[in-house]
C-alpha positions in Angstrom: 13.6 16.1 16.6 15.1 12.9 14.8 18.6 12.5 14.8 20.4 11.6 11.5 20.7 8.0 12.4 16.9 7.6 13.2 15.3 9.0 10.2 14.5 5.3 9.3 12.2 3.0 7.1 8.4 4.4 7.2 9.0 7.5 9.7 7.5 10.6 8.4 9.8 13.7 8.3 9.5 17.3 7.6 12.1 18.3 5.1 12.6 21.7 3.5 9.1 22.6 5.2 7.1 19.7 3.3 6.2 16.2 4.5 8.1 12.9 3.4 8.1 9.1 4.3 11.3 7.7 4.6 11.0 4.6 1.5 15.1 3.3 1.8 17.6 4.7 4.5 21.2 3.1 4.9 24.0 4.7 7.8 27.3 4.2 6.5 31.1 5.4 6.9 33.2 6.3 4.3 36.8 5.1 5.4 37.8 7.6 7.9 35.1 10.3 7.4 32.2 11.0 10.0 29.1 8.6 9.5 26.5 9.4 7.1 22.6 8.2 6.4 22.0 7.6 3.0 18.2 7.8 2.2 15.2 8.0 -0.4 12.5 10.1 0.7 9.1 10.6 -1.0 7.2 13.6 -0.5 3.8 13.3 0.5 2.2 15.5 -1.1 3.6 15.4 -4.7 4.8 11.8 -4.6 8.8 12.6 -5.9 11.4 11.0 -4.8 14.6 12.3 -3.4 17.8 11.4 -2.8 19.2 12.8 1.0 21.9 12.5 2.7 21.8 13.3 6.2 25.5 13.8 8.2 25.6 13.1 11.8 25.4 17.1 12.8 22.0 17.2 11.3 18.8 16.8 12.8 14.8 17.2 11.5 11.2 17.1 13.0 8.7 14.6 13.1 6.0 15.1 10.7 2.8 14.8 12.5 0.7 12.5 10.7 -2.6 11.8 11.5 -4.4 8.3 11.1 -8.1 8.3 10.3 -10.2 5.5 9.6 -12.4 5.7 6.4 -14.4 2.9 4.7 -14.5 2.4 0.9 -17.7 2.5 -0.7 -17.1 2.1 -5.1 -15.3 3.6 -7.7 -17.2 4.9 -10.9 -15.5 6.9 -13.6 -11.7 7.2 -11.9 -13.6 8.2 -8.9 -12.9 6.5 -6.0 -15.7 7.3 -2.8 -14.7 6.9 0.4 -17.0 7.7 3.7 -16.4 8.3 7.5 -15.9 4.9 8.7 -18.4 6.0 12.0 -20.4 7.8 10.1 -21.4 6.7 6.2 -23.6 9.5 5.4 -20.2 11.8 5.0 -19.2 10.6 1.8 -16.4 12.1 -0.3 -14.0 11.3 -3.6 -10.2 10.8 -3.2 -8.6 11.0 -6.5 -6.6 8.5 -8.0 -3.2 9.7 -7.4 -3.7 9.3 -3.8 -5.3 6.3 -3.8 -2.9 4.5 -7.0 -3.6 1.2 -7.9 -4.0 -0.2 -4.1 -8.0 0.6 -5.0 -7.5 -3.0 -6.8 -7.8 -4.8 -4.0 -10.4 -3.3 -2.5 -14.0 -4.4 -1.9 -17.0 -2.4 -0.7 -17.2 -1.5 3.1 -13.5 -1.7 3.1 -12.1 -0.4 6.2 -8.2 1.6 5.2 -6.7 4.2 7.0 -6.4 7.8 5.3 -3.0 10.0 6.0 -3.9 13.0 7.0 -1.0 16.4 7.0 -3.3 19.0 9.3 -6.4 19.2 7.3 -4.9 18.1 3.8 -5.5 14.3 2.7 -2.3 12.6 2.1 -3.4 9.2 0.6 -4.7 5.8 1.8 -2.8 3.0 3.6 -4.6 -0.8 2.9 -3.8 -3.7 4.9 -0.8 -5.8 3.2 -3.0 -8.6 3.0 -6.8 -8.8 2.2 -9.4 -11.8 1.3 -11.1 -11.7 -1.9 -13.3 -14.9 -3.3 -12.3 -16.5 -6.8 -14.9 -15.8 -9.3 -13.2 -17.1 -12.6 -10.6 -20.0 -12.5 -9.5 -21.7 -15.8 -9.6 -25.9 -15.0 -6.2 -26.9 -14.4 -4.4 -29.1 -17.1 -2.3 -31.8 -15.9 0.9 -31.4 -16.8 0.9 -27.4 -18.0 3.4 -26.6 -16.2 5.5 -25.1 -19.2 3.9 -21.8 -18.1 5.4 -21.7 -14.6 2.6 -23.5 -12.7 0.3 -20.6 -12.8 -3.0 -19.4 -14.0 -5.1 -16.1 -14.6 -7.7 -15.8 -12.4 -10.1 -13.0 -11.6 -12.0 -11.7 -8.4 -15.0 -11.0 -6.9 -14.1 -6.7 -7.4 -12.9 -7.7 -11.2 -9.1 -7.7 -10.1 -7.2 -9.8 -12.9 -4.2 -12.1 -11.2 -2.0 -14.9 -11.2 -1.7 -17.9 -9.1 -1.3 -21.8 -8.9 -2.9 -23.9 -11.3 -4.7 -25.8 -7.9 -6.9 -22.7 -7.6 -10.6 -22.8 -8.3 -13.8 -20.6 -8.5 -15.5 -20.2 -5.2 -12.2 -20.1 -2.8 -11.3 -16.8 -0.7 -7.3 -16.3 -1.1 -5.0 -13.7 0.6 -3.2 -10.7 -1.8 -0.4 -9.3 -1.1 -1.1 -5.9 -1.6 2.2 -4.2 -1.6 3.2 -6.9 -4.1 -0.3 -7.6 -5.8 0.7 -11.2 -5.8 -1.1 -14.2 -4.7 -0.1 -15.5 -1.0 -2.5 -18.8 0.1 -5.6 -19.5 0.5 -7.9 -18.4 3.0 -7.9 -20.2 6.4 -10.5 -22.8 5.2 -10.1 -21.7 1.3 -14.1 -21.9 0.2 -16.4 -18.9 0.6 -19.2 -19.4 3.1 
């Protein structure tokens, strides 16, 4: 049981008997009045978002979430196949509104981490910040600037992006995937 003033920032609570992750949360006190935890809450399985407020009286369970390693293989058609990351010949879809648009990022043999609510699939965690190589850079003008120092560039899995005009085709650069921005290059910037 979580009390009111730890249902924080990416815990996983059961609420009106269905799973939520905790997106925003914000323990406050209104002049004189007992404390209260303000929070947004997104439920798992349907993706909606709710407004809660929790008083200090009130407590709720832990949703048990289980973390399994899968590996992506391709997407074809909105499809997007995943397999057992110890065992590739159990191969199965995950639909697009579990995965969203964090499949962007990904390249084949992949390793994410699927959510998992007893036997029902949840959706896909992907690390924050992945590699991918630099297939198509426009040459940098000197002096084009007026367009905020930045280019489009696209890469290796066909992902369209911005990023600095110095970037060229052929160097591995880090994502932000929660963002989907452009971070730095990779630790020695050119692909081996």
């Amino acid at each position: 049981m979580l009390e009111y003033n730890e249902i924080t920032v990416r815990k996983f609570i059961i609420y009106e008997n269905d799973p939520y992750e905790v997106i925003d949360s914000h323990v406050f006190r209104k002049q004189q009045r007992k404390p209260v935890n303000a929070t947004k809450l997104r439920n798992l399985i349907t993706g909606n978002i709710k407004e809660i407020s929790f008083h200090q009286s009130e407590k709720v369970d832990e949703a048990e979430i289980e973390k399994k390693e899968i590996k992506y293989l391709y997407s074809h058609r909105g499809e997007h196949w995943f397999c057992d990351a110890k065992d590739p010949s159990k191969r199965f879809p995950i639909a697009e509104a579990l995965v969203g648009n964090k499949v962007r990022f990904l390249k084949p043999n992949t390793l994410v981490t699927a959510l998992m609510f007893g036997e029902k699939m949840l959706g896909v965690e992907i690390p924050i910040k992945v590699e991918l190589k630099v297939v198509e850079a426009p040459p940098a003008v000197k002096g084009d600037t007026a367009k905020g120092g930045s280019k489009q560039i696209k890469l290796e899995n066909g992902t369209v992006l911005n990023a600095p005009l110095f970037i060229e085709a052929g160097e591995v650069i880090r994502i932000n995937t929660e963002t989907g921005e452009y971070v730095e290059r990779a630790a020695n910037g050119k692909a081996f």
